[in-house]
C-alpha positions in Angstrom: -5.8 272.5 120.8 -6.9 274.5 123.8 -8.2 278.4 123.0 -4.8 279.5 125.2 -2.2 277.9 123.3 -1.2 278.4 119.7 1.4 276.3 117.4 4.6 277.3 115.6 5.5 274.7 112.9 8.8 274.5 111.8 8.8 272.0 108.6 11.8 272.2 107.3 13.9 271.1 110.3 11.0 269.1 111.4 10.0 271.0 114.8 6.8 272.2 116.7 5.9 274.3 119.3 3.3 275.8 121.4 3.3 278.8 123.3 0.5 280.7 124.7 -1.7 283.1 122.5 0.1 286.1 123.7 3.5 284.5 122.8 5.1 285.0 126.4 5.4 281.2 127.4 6.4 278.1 125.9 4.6 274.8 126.7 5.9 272.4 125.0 8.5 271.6 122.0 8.2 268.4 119.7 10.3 267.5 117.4 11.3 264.2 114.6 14.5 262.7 116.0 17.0 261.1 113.5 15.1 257.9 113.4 11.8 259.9 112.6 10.5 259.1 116.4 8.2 262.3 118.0 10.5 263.4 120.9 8.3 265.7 122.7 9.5 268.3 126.0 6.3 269.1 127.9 6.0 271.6 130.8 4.8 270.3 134.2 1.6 272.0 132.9 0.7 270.5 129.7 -1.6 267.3 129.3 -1.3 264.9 125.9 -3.9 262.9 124.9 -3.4 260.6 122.2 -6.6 260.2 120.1 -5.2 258.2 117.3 -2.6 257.1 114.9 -1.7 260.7 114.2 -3.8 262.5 116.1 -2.9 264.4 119.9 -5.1 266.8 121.9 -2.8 269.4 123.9 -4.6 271.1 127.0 -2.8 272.6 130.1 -3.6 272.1 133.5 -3.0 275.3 135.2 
């Protein structure tokens, strides 16, 4: 994950997300629907790469 952003990982209800270092902006929210899909809600600014099975890079573009 990019130096500015940092992850909050909520296991129990199956929910992610990443705001900046200085907690004053969130950048995206991911989260396991009922069907155990990865719904994800990206900013305009955020870039996903996909770099495997289970593995994603999260950058910004701003």
């Amino acid at each position: 994950m990019e130096d500015g952003l940092k992850p909050y990982i909520d296991i129990k209800n199956k929910r992610m997300a990443i705001l900046t270092t200085e907690d004053d902006e969130i950048h995206m929210a991911l989260e396991f629907d009922e069907n155990n899909n990865l719904v994800m809600h990206p900013r305009w600014n955020i870039n996903i790469i996909i770099l495997g099975d289970k593995h994603l890079k999260f950058t910004t573009n701003s």
